[in-house]
N, C-alpha and C positions, 0 to 999 in steps of 0.2 A: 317373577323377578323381585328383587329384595330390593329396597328402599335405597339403599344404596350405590348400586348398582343402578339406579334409576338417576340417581345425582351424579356418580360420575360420566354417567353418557352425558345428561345434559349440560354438563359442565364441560368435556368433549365439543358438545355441540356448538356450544356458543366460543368456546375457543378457537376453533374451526372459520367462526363465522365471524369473529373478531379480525379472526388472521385476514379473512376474503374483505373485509372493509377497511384493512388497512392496504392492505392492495389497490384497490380501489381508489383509494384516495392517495395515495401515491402518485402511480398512473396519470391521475387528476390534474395531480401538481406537475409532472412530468409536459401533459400535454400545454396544461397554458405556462410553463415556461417556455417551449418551443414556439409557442405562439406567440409570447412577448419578445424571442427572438428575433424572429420572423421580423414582428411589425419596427423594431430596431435596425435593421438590415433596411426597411424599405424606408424608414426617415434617414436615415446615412444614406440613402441614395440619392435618396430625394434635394437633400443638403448640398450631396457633390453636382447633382445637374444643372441646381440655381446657382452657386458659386464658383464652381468650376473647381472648385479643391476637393480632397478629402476631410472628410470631418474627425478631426481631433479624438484620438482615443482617451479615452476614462484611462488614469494614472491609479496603479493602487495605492493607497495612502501609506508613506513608510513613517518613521519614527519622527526626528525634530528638520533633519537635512530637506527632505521631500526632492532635490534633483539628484540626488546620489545612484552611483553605477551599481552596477551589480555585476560582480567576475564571476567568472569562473574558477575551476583549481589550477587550471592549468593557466590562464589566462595571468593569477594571481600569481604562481611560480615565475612564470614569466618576468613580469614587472618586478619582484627582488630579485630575479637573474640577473638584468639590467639595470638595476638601482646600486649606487655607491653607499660600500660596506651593507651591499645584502639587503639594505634597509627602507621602508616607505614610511611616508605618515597617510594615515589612512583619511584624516579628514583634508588635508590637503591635495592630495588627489582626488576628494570626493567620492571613495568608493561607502559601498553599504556598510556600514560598521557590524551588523549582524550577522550578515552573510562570512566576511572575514574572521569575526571570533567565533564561527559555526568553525571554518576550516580549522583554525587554530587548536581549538578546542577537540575535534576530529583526526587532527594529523600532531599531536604535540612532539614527536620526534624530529620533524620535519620544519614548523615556524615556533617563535618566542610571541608573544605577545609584550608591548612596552610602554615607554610613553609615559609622562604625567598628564594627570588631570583630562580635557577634553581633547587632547592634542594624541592621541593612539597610535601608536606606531605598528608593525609587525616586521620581523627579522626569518632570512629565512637561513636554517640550520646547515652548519656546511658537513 
């Protein structure tokens, strides 16, 4: 076998064997996540037997609002179905401002986007 040939097997090899360590450790991670599940599940239980409640879920952290809804499209159509002249203010009803310029921004035949400054409105198209 020629020199080179000897280098790409072994460069083969070890790719091979890269691959199976990162496997490996994947897996790894896989398993003590499920394990840090687990032991999360059993102090939330633990929580609701001494207190008698359920224990408060983790919020994911949204932008500056932090209690804002989050719609749906349909949910969203809805409320300028039933809003006068078609129209919301998003931050007065407190919904997710991102989630709505996601729609907006995805359906533009269908809402306007409005509003000055921190006050956003959305309109829905007749």
């Amino acid at each position: 076998m020629s020199e080179s040939t000897q280098n790409l097997d072994r460069i083969n090899a070890l790719r091979a064997e890269i691959a199976q360590l990162e496997r490996a450790a994947v897996h790894e991670l896989h398993a003590r996540r499920d394990s840090l599940k687990k032991q999360l599940d059993d102090l939330d239980a633990e929580i609701e037997r001494i207190t008698g409640k359920a224990p408060r879920a983790s919020k994911a952290r949204s932008g500056r609002g932090g209690n804002t809804r989050v719609v749906s499209l349909q949910e969203l159509k809805d409320l300028l179905e039933n809003a006068a002249d078609h129209t919301i203010n998003v931050r007065k009803l407190k919904l997710d401002f991102g989630v709505v310029k996601g729609f907006v921004h995805a359906h533009p035949q269908t809402f306007t986007l409005g509003g000055k400054g921190p006050w956003p409105t959305v309109t829905l198209k007749k």
